[in-house]
N, C-alpha and C positions, 0 to 999 in steps of 0.2 A: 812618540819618539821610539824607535826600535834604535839600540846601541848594541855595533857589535864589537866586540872584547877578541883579539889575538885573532887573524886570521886562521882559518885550516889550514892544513899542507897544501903546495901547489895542486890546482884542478880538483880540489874537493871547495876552495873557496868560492870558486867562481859559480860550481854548481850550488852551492848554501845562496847566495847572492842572486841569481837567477830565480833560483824557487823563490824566496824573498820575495822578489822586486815581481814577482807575479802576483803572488798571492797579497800583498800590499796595492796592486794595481785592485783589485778587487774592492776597496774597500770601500764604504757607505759614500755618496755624494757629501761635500762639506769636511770631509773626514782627510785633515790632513798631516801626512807622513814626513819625518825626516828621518831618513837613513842615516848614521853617521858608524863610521869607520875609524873608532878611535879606541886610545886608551882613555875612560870614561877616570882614570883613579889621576889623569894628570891634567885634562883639558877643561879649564875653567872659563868661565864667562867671556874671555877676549877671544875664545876659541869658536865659541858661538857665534860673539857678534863677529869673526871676521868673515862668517861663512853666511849670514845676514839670515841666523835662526833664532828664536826665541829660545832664553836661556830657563824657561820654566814649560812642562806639560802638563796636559791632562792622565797621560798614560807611558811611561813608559816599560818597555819589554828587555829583560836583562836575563839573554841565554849565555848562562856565564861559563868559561872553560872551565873543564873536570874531569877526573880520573876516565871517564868512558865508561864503568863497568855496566852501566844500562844498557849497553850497544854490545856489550862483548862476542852475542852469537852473530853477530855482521865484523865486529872486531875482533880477531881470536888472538893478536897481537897484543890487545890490550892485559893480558894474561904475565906475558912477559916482560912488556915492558912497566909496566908498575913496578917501584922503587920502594926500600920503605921512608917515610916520611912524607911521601906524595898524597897521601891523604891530607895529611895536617897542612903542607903548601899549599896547596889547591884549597883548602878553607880558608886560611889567613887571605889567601889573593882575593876570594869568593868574597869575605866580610868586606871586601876592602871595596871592593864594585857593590855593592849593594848602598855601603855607605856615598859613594861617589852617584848612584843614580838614584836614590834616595831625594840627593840636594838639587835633582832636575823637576821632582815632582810637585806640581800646582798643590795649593789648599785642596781638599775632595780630590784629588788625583788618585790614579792606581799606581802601582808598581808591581809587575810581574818578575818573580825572581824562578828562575827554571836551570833544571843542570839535566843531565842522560847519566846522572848516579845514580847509583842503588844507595851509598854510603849515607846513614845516618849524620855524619859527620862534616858533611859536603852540604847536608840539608836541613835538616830540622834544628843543626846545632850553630846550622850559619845564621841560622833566622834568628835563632834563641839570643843568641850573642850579639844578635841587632837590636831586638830589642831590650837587652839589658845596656845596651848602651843609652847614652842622652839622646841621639838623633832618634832611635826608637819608638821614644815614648810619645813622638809627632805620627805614625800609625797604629793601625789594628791590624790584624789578622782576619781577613774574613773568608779566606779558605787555603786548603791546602790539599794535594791530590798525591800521592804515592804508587807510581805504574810499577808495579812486581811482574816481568814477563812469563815465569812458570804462573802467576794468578791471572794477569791480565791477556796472555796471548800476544804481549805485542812488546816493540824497546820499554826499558826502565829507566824510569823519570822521577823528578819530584821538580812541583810545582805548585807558590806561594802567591797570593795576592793578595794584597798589603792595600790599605787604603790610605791616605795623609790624612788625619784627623782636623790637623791646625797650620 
């Protein structure tokens, strides 16, 4: 299941959506995809069965909204428009989608948690706080990636995957 969380601005959506729905067209024979286009922290089980999906996966992928500051040399907006407390928002919303796509994940399943932060606070401290919760303690950690674009060359990321233990 890919879950996407808050549209982009008009005409950046449609192109996030198109790359999507391409690169999902690619994917292994048997290998099957639902797209959904929701708020994952309000749509429960009736939400599923009325769109006639399975309300558990194998995988789900959760590129959750955030401050931008991974993107900033493509976003130079993002500069200005950052507010203070928009970190600590954007975390609270973050833990909140993690928890909500958390409760889609199969027994052995994965969970992909991913942002274009730099912000330790956005990342390592959304995970932490996952797993210090009770829903938590139902995964592992079995990797975790940190894109630095003065190290890496390229957008700043961070990206988590989570396996369902039980």
């Amino acid at each position: 299941m890919v879950a996407l969380d808050e549209p982009a601005a008009p005409g950046k959506s449609d192109i996030r959506l198109t790359r999507l729905t391409e690169n999902l067209a690619r994917s292994p024979k048997g290998v099957e995809v639902a797209m959904v286009l929701a708020d994952l922290r309000v749509a429960g089980s009736v939400y599923y069965r009325n769109l006639n999906l399975p309300e558990s996966y194998d995988a789900v992928l959760l590129d959750a909204p955030c401050s931008n500051t991974g993107v900033m040399r493509h976003r130079i907006d993002v500069k200005w428009r950052l507010q203070d407390g928009d970190f600590a928002r954007h975390a609270e919303q973050q833990l909140e989608l993690v928890h909500a796509a958390a409760r889609l994940v199969k027994s052995g399943g994965r969970l992909v948690y991913s942002t274009c932060s730099l912000d330790a606070q956005e990342n390592e401290d959304v995970i932490k706080a996952f797993f210090d919760s009770r829903a938590g303690g139902a995964f592992k950690l079995e990797r975790s990636v940190r894109a630095l674009p003065w190290v890496d060359g390229h957008d700043g990321a961070g990206a988590f995957l989570l396996r369902k233990t039980s």
